[in-house]
C-alpha positions in Angstrom: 15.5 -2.3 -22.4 15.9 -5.6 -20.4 17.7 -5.3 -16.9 19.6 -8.6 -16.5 21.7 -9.9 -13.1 25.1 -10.3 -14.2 27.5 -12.0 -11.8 30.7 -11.1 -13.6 32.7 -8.4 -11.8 32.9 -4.8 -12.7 35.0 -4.8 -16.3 37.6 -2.8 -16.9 37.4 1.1 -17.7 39.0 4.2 -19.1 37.1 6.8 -20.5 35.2 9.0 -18.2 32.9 11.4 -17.2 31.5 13.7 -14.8 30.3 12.5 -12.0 26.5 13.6 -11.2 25.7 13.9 -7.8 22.5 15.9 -6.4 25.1 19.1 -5.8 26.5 20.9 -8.8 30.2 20.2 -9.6 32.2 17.0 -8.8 31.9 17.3 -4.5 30.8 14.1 -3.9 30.3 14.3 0.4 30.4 17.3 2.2 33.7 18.5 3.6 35.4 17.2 6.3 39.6 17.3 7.4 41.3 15.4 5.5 45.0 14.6 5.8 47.4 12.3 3.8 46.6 8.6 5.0 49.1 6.5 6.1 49.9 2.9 4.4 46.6 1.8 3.8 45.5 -1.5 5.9 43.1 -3.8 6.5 41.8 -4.6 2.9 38.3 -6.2 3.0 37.4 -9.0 0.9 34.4 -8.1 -1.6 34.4 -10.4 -4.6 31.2 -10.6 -5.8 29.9 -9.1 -2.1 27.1 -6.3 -1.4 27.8 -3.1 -1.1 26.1 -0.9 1.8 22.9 0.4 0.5 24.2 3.9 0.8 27.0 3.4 -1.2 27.5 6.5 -4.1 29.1 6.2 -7.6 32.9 8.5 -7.3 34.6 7.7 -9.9 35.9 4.8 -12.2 39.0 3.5 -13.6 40.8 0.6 -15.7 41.5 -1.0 -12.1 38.7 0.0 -9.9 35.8 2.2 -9.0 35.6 5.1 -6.3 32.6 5.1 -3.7 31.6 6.8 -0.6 29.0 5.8 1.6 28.7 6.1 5.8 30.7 4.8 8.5 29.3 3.5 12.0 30.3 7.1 13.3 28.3 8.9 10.4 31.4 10.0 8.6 32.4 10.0 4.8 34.6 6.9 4.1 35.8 6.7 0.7 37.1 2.9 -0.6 38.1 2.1 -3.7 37.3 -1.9 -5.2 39.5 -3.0 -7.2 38.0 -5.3 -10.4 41.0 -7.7 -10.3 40.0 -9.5 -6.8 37.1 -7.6 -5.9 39.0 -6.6 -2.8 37.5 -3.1 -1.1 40.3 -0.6 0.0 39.4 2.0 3.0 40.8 5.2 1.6 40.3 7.6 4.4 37.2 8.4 6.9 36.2 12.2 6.7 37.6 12.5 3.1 35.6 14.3 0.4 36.1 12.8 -2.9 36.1 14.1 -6.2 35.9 12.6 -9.5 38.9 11.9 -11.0 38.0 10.2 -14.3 40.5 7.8 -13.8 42.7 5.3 -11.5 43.4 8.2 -9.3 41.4 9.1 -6.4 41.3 12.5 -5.4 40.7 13.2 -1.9 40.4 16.8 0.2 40.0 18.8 3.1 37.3 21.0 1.7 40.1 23.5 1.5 43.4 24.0 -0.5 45.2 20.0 0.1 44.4 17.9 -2.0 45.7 14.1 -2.1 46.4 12.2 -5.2 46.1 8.2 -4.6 47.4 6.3 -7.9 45.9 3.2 -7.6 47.1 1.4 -10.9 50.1 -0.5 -8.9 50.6 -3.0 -6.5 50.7 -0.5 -3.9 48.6 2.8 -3.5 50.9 5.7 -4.9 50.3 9.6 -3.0 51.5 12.5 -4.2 49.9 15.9 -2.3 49.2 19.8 -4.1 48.2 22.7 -2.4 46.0 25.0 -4.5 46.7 27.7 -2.0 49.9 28.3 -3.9 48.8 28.9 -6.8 47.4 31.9 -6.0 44.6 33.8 -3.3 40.9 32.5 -3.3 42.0 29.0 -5.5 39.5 27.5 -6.0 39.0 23.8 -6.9 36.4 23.7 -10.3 37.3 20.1 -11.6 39.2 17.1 -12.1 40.7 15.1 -15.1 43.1 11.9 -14.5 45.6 13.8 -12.3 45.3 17.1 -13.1 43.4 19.5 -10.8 41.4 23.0 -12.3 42.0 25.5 -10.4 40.2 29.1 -10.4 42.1 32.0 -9.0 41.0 35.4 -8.9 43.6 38.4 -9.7 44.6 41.8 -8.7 43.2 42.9 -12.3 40.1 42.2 -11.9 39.9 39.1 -13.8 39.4 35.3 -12.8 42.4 32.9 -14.4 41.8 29.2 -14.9 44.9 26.9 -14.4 45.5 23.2 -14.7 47.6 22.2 -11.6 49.5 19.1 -11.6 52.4 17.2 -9.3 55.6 16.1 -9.9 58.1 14.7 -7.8 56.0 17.0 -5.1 56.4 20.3 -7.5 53.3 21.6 -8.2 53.0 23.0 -11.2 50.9 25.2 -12.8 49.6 26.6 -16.1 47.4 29.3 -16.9 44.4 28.5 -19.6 42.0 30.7 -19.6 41.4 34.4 -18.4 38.4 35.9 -18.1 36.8 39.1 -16.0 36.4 39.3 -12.1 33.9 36.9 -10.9 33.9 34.5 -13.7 32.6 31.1 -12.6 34.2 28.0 -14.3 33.5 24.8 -14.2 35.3 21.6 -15.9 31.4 19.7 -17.0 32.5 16.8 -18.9 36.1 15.0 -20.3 37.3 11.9 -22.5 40.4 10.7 -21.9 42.5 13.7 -21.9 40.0 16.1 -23.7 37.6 18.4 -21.5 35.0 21.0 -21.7 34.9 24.0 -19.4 32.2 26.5 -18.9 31.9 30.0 -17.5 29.6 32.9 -17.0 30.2 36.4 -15.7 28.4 40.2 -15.6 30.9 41.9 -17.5 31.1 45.3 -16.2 30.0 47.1 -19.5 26.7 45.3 -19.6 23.8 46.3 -18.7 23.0 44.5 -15.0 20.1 42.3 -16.0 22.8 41.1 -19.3 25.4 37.6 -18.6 27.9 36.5 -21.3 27.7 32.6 -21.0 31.7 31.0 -21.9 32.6 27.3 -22.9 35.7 25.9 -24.3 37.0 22.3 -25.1 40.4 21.9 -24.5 43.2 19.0 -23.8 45.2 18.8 -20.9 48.5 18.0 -23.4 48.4 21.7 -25.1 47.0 23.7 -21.9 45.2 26.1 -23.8 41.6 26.7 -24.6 40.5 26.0 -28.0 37.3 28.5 -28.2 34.1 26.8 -28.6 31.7 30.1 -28.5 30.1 31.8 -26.0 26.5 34.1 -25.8 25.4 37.2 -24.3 21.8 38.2 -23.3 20.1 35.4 -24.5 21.0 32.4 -22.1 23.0 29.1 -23.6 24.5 28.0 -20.3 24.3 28.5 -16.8 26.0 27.1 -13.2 23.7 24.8 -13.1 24.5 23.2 -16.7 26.1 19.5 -16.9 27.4 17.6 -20.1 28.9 14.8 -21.5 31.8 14.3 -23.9 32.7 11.0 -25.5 34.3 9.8 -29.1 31.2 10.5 -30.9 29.1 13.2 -29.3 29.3 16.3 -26.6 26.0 17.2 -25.1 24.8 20.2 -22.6 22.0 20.4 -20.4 21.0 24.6 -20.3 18.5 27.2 -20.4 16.8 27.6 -24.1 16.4 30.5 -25.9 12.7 30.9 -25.7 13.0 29.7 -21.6 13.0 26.2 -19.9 15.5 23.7 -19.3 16.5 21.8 -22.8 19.2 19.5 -23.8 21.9 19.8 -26.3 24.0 17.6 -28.4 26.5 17.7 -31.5 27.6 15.1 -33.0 31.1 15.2 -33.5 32.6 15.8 -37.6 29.4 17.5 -37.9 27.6 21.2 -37.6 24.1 19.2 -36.5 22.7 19.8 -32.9 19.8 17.1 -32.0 17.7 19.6 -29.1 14.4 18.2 -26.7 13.2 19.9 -24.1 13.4 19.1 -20.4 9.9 19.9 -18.6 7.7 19.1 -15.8 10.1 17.2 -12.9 13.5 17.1 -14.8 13.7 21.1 -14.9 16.3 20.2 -12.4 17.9 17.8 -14.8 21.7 16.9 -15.2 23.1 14.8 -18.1 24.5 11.2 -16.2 26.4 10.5 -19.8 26.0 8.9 -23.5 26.8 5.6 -23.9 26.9 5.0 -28.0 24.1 7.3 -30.0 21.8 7.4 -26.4 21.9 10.1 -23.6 20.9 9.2 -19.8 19.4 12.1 -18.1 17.4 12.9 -14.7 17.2 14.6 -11.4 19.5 12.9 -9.2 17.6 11.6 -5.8 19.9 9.8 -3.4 20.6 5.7 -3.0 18.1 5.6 -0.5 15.5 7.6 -1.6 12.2 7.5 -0.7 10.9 9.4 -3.4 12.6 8.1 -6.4 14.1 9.9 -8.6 14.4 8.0 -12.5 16.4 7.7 -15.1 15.9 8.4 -18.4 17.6 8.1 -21.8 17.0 9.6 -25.4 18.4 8.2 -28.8 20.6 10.9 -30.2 20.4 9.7 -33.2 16.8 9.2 -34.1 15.3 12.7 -34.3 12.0 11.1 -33.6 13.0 9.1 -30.7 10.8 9.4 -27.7 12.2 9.4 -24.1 12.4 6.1 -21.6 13.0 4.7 -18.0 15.9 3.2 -17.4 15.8 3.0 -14.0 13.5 3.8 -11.0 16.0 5.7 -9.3 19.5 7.0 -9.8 21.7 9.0 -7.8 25.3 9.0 -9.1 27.1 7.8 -12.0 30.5 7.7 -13.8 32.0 7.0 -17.5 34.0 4.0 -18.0 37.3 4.2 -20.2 35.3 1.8 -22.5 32.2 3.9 -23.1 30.1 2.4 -20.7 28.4 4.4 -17.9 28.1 3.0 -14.2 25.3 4.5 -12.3 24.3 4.1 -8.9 20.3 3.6 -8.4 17.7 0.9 -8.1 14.9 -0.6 -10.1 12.3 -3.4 -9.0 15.5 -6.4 -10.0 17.7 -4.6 -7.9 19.6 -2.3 -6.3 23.8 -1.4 -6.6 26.1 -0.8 -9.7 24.0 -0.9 -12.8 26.7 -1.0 -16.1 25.0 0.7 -18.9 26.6 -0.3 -21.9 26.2 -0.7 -25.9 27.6 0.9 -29.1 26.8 3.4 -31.6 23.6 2.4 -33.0 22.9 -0.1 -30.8 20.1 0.1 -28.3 22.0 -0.2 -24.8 21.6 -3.1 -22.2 21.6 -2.5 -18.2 22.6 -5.1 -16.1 22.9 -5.0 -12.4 26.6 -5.8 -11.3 27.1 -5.0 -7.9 24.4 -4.9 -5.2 23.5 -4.2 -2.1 21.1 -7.2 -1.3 18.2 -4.7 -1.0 14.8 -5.9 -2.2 13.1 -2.8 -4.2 10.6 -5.0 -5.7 7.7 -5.0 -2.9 7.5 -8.1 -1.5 4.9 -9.6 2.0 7.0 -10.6 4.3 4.3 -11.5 6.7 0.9 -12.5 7.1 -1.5 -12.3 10.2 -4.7 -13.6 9.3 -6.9 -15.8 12.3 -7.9 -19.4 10.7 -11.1 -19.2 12.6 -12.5 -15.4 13.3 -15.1 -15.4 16.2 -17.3 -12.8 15.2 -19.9 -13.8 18.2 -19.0 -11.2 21.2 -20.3 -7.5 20.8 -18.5 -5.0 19.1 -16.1 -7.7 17.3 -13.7 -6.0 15.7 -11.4 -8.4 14.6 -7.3 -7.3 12.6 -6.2 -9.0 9.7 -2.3 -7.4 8.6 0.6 -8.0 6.5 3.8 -6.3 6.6 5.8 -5.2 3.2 9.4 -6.3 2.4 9.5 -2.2 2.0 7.0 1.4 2.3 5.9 3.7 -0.5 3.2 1.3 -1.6 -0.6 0.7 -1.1 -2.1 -2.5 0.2 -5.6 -3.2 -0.9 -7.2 -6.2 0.9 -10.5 -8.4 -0.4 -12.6 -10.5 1.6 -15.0 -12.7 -0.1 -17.3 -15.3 1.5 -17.5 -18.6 -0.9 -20.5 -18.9 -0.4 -22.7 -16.3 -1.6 -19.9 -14.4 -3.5 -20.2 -11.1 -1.3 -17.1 -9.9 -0.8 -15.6 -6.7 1.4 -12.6 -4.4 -0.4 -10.8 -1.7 1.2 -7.8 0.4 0.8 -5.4 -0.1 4.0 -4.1 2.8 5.5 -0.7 3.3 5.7 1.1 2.0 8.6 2.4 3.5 11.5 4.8 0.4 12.7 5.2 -1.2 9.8 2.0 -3.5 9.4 -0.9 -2.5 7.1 -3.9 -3.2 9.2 -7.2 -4.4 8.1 -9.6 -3.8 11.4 -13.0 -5.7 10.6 -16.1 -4.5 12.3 -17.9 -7.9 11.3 -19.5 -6.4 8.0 -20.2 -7.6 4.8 -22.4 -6.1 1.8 -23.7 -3.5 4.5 -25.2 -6.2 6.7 -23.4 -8.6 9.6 -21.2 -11.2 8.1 -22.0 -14.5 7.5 -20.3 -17.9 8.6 -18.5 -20.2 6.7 -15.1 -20.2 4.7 -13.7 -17.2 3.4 -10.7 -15.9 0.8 -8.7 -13.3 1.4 -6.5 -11.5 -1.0 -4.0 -8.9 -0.1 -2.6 -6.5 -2.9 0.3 -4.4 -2.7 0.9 -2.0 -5.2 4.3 0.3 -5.2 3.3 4.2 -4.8 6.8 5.3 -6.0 6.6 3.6 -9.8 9.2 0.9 -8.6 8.4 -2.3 -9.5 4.8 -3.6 -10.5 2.0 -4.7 -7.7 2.4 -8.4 -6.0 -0.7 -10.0 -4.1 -0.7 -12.8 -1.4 -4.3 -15.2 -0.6 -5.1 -17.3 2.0 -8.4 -18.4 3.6 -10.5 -18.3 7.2 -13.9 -19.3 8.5 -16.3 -17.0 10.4 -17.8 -18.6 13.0 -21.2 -16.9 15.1 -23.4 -18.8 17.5 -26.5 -19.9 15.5 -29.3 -17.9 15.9 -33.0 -20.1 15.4 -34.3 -16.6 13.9 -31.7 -15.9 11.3 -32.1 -16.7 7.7 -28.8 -15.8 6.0 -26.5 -17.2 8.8 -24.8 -14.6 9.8 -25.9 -15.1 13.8 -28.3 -12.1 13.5 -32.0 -12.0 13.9 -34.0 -11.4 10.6 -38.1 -10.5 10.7 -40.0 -11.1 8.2 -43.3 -9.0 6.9 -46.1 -9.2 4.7 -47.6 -6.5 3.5 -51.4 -6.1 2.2 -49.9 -6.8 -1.4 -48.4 -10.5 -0.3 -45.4 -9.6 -0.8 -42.9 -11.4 1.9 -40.1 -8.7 3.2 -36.9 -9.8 4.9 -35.1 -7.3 7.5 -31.6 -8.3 8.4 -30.9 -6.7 12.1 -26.9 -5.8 13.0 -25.4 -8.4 15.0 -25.7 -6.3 18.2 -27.3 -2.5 19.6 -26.1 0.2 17.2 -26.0 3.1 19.5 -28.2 1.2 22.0 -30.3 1.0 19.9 -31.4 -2.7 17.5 -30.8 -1.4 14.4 -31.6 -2.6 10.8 -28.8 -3.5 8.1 -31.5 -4.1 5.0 -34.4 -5.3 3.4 -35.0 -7.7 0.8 -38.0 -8.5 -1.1 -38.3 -12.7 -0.8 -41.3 -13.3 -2.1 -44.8 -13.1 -3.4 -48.3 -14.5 -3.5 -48.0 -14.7 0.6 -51.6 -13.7 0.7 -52.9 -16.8 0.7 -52.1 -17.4 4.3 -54.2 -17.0 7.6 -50.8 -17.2 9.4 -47.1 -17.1 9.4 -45.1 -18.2 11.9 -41.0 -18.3 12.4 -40.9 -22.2 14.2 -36.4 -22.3 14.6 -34.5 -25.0 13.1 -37.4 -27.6 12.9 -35.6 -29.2 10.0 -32.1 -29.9 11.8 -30.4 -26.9 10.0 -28.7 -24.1 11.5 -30.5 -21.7 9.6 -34.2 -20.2 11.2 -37.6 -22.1 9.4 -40.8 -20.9 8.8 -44.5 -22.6 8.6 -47.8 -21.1 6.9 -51.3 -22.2 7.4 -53.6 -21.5 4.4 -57.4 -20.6 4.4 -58.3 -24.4 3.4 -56.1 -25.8 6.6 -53.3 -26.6 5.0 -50.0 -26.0 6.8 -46.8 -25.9 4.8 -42.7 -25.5 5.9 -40.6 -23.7 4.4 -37.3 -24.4 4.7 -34.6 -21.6 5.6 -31.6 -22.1 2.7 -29.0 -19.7 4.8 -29.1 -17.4 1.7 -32.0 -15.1 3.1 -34.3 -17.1 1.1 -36.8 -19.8 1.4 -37.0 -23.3 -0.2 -40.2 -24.0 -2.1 -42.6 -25.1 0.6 -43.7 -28.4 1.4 -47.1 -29.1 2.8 -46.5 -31.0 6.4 -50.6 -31.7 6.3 -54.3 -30.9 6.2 -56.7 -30.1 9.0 -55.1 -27.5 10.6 -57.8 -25.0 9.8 -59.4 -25.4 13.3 -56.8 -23.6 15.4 -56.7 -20.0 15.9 -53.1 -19.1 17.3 -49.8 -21.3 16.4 -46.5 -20.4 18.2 -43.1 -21.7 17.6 -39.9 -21.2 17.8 -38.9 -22.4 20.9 -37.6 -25.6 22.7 -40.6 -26.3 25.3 -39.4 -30.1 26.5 -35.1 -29.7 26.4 -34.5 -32.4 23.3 -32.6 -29.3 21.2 -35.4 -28.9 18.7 -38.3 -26.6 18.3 -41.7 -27.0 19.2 -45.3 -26.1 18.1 -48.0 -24.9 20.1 -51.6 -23.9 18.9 -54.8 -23.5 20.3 -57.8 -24.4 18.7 -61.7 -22.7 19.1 -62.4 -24.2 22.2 -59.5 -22.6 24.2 -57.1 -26.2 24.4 -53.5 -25.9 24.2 -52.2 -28.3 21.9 -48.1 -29.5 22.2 -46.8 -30.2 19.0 -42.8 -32.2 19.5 -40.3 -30.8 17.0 -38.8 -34.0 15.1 -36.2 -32.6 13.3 -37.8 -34.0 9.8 -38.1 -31.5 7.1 -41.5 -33.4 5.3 -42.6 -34.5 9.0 -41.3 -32.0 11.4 -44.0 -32.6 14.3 -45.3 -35.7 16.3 -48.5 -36.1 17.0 -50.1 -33.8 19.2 -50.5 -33.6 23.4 -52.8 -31.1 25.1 -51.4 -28.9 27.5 -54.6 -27.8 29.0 -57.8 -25.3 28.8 -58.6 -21.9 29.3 -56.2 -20.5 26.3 -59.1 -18.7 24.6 -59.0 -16.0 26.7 -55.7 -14.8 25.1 -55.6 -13.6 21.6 -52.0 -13.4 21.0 -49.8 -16.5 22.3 -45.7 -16.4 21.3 -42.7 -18.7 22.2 -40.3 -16.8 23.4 -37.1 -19.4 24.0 -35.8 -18.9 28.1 -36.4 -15.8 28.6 -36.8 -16.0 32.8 -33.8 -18.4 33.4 -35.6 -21.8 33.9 -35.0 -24.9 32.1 -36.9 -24.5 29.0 -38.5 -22.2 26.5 -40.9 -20.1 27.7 -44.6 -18.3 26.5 -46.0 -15.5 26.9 -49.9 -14.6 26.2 -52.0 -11.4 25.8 -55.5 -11.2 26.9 -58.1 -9.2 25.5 -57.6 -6.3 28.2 -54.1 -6.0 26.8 -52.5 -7.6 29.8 -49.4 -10.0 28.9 -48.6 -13.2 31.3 -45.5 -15.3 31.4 -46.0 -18.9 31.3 -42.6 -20.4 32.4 -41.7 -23.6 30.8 -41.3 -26.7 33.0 -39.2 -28.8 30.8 -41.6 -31.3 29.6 -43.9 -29.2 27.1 -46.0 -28.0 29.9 -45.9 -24.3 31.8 -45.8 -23.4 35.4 -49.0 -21.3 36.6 -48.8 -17.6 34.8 -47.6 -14.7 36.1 -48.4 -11.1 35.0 -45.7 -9.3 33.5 -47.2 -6.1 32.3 -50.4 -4.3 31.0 -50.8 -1.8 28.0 -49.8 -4.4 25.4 -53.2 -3.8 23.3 -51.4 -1.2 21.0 -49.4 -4.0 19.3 -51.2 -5.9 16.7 -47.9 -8.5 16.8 -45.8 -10.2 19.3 -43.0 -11.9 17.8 -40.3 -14.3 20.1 -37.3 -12.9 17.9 -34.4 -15.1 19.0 -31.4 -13.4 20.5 -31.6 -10.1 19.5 -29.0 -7.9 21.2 -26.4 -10.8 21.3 -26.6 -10.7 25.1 -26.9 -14.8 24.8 -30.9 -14.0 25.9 -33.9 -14.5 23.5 -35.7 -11.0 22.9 -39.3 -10.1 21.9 -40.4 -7.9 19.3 -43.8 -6.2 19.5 -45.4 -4.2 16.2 -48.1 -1.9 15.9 -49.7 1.4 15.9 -48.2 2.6 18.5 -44.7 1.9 17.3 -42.1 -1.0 17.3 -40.0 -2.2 20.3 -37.4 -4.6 21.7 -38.0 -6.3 24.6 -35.1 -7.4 25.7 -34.8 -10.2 28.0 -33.5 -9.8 31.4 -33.3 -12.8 32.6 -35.6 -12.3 35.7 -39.2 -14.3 36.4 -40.8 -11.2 37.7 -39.3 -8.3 35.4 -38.9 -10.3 32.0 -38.0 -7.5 29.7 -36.7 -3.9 29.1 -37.6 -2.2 26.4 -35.4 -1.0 23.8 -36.1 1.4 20.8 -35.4 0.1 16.8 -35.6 1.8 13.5 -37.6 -1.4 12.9 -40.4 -0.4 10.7 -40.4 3.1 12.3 -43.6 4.7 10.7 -45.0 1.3 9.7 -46.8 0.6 11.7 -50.0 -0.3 10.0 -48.0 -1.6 6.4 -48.1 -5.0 7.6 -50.7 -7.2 8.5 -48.4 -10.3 9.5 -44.6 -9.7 11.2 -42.8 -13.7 12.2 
């Protein structure tokens, strides 16, 4: 069935039906005083207008429809709109309303006044009965046109059923039905003048656990009951039964024989009854109407449900026929004089007056005539996404949200980096003011997230069945300092390790302490064959990339580059030159003369520092060589640290063979300011590795490997106190698996 916007006004109607509200019987609001109105004023234009969203369905007419809804004050306010001009007409605040199946409205006190509003002429028509005298205990049990069912009990111990009308202010009365004490009636469904009653008592001759189960259809011409049948023991009806009654069919929601809720319907001429079962949620069930061969069933919610409440409809006539949605939510409805059925409720298109309409045969159409302006179909109404997220400072945890045109749905949110593909999804939790939240803690794929340009893509999905799921996209960049010992650009140091195998492992450290403690995010095999080198060595961005670089000397004194991609992989190397096979230590990695590029420093057999200037050339990224001085063979670890004391340049730092470590301080112009001792017991490591900025302090750190375990040295910043150690799951229990750590 197609929903379809209609922008005609409400059409004319006269045949009607039983209001269905969430309460059994016709009370539409709860009680409140009501007295006869005077002259009604101030009618408010509403062609083609909105109605308020917690307008309900009363009752409809060839002129106009009933509603009720709210005032500011929280009070029932009945108004009548009228199809001819689309005017609205305030009835009366603090009226209850009944349905009247017709052009009259029917207005109470809860009690025994009633008010009867004819509506057809220019002016509104009143007319006033009081069901108290008709007899003790009336009870109103139903409405048709302008005649009121009453129930009044008796001195005899039985319950009579009358059908009160006014005229000329006379009430008058006429007895239908009479049944035994404590009967309860109830008119369920009418057409035009016909109606349908029901009743159940305990008669007094039954056993106590046995209820005969009454139902007539009748005409308020005659004013008698024709007989329909009725049931003992074994349950047909009950007070909780609803039904609809039109030209071609009568149907009854009630309890089957063999338990459960099921419906009924005959179709009229004929002795066939077409019967399904009503289970799971519509147990609860009450027939809205039939409009042509189709019924319209469900458990009414309310217009502004949260937890909708649908509509369904059957064929009648198809005994094969299998059950449908109509609409997402209903909460009232009424039959129109020209079998269609107007239902209050909402569906992802709208939400108002849906007309339901369509003959016998004829599969019907719902179109959305009156509406309140609310959007049901979830919509964003907002994005706050950064266009630049720094993810530099500690702890970074930046919020991405987006706020829904409505609630009862779920927002799922995708991050994907263009570059390498990676991508972050998560489920948003629900808000609390309104905004689904997507607090980032600077992770992606399990490891810190890289820069560069990102999508995002934001799905809502409704949680109530209303309406299908709706996405928004957009894009940002992440943006970390570079870090001259980072590999996959994501600002965070990576150390890579051969083991005795050659094979070349990458571990990718979190951006910052976990704990207080440098933690790992992962390791990734990168390659192979690395055996062939007497040494690796991380040099920085020799190349002019952003991304860290690495050179490897081979056993015939060949010394290749390999280029950082910003993957976490390598470019295929490219030899720089020959002749390198005569130096013992090489250490790079750090800016020693203040041009913004890395240097290379190596000592050869005879103890001479050699200064090698960074170029920036990926084929040719050093310039010829300048000796720093003598004396260096004493040391059998050398590493560039970067500034590490808070001079003007990169720094180095040298073991001796005693395991004592010295600080060389860098002067600026590739040369070092006389050593200072630093610390002794450095013999346990078998590597020193300068490891760029490792706790995102804005310092470069060290890294020392070994048997006796692996440690950060963070810097401090201080000439005299250059470090403070700092645990790391960093090959914890490894510490003899590698023979080469850069």
């Amino acid at each position: 069935m197609q929903h379809r916007m209609s922008g005609r006004r409400l059409a004319a109607a006269l045949l009607t039906l039983s209001t269905v509200t969430a309460v059994t019987g016709t009370l539409v609001t709860v009680p409140a005083v009501a007295a006869v109105p005077a002259a009604v004023t101030g009618v408010r234009a509403a062609a083609e207008a909105n109605l308020a969203v917690d307008t309900e369905i009363v009752s409809t007419g060839a002129t106009g429809f009933l509603t009720t809804r709210k005032d500011e004050g929280g009070n029932p306010l009945l108004e009548w709109h009228k199809y001819a001009d689309g005017s609205v007409l305030p009835i009366h605040t603090g009226s209850v309303g009944y349905d009247s199946n017709s052009d009259t409205v029917v207005t109470g006190d809860g009690g025994s006044m009633f008010v009867l509003i004819d509506m057809k002429g220019a002016q509104p028509a009143y007319s006033s009965i009081n069901i108290g005298t008709v007899g003790p205990g009336a009870k109103l049990v139903g409405v048709v046109g302008q005649t009121l069912f009453v129930s009044v009990s008796t001195t005899a111990d039985y319950n009579d059923l009358y059908q009160v009308t006014s005229t000329n202010g006379m009430v008058q009365k006429t007895k239908i039905s009479s049944r035994p004490k404590n009967i309860d009636y109830k008119v369920v469904a009418s057409n035009g003048g016909d109606f349908v009653v029901l009743g159940s008592v305990r008669e007094p001759y039954i056993p106590t656990d046995r209820i005969v189960y009454w139902y007539a259809q009748s005409n308020v011409g005659n004013g008698s009951v024709v007989d329909w049948g009725g049931s003992s023991g074994t349950a047909q009806w009950d007070q909780s039964s609803t039904g609809a009654l039109t030209p071609g069919w009568r149907g009854w929601t009630h309890t089957a024989p063999e338990g459960g809720l099921e419906f009924s319907a005959q179709k009229l001429g004929t002795t066939t009854v077409t019967r399904f079962p009503l289970t799971g949620d519509l147990t609860r069930a009450v027939v809205a109407g039939i409009v042509g061969d189709t019924v319209f069933y469900g458990v009414p919610g309310t217009a502004t449900a949260e937890s909708p409440s649908p509509l369904y409809a059957r064929n009648l006539a198809d005994a094969n026929a299998q059950p449908y949605k109509v609409l997402d939510n209903f909460s009232t409805a009424a039959h129109a004089p020209d079998g269609t059925l107007l239902v209050r409720g909402f569906d992802q298109d709208g939400d108002g007056l849906f007309r339901i309409s369509g003959g016998a045969g004829a599969t019907p159409t719902v179109a959305l005539e009156s509406t309140t302006g609310r959007v049901m179909a979830v919509q964003f109404t907002d994005s706050r996404v950064p266009a630049a997220i720094d993810l530099e400072k500690a702890g970074s945890t930046p919020s991405l949200s987006w706020t829904l045109s409505r609630g009862n749905a779920a927002v799922d949110v995708t991050l994907t980096h263009i570059g390498t593909g990676k991508k972050l999804t998560k489920r948003l939790d629900a808000p609390v003011s309104g905004r689904f939240t997507l607090t980032w803690d600077g992770l992606l794929d399990g490891v810190s997230a890289p820069n560069g340009a990102y999508t995002w893509k934001a799905t809502a999905t409704p949680t109530d069945g209303v309406g299908g799921a709706t996405s928004l996209s957009g894009t940002f960049r992440v943006q970390r300092q570079a870090n001259a010992h980072d590999l996959n650009d994501n600002g965070s140091t990576d150390v890579i390790a051969r083991d005795a195998s050659g094979n070349l492992w990458r571990d990718d450290l979190f951006d910052w302490p976990v704990g207080g403690q440098a933690r790992t995010a992962r390791r990734t095999k990168i390659g192979t064959g690395w055996q062939v080198y007497k040494q690796i060595e991380a040099v920085g961005t020799i190349a002019g990339s952003s991304h860290g670089d690495y050179i490897a000397l081979d056993g015939s004194g060949n010394l290749y580059h390999y280029l950082g991609k910003g993957d976490g992989t390598l470019a295929p190397r490219v030899r720089i030159g020959g002749g390198w096979g005569g130096y013992k230590q090489l250490a790079g990695g750090s800016d020693l003369n203040n041009d913004g590029r890395s240097d290379l420093l190596a000592t050869d057999a005879s103890g001479v520092l050699w200064f090698y200037k960074g170029t920036g050339s990926a084929t040719a990224p050093f310039a010829a060589r300048v000796r720093v001085g003598g004396g260096w063979g004493a040391y059998n670890q050398i590493t560039a640290t970067g500034n590490i004391a808070g001079g003007t340049a990169g720094d180095l730092v040298a073991r001796d063979t005693a395991g004592v470590l010295w600080l060389y301080l860098g002067k600026g112009d590739g040369t070092f300011a006389a050593r200072t001792k630093i610390g002794s017991g450095w013999g346990s490591f078998s590597q020193l590795v300068g490891a760029g900025d490792v706790t995102n302090d804005g310092r470069p750190d060290l890294i020392a490997y070994g048997t006796g375990g692996t440690y950060v040295y963070r810097s401090t910043g201080s000439y005299a106190a250059p470090f403070s150690r700092q645990t790391t799951n960093l090959y914890a229990g490894e510490g003899t698996k590698f023979n080469s750590v850069a």
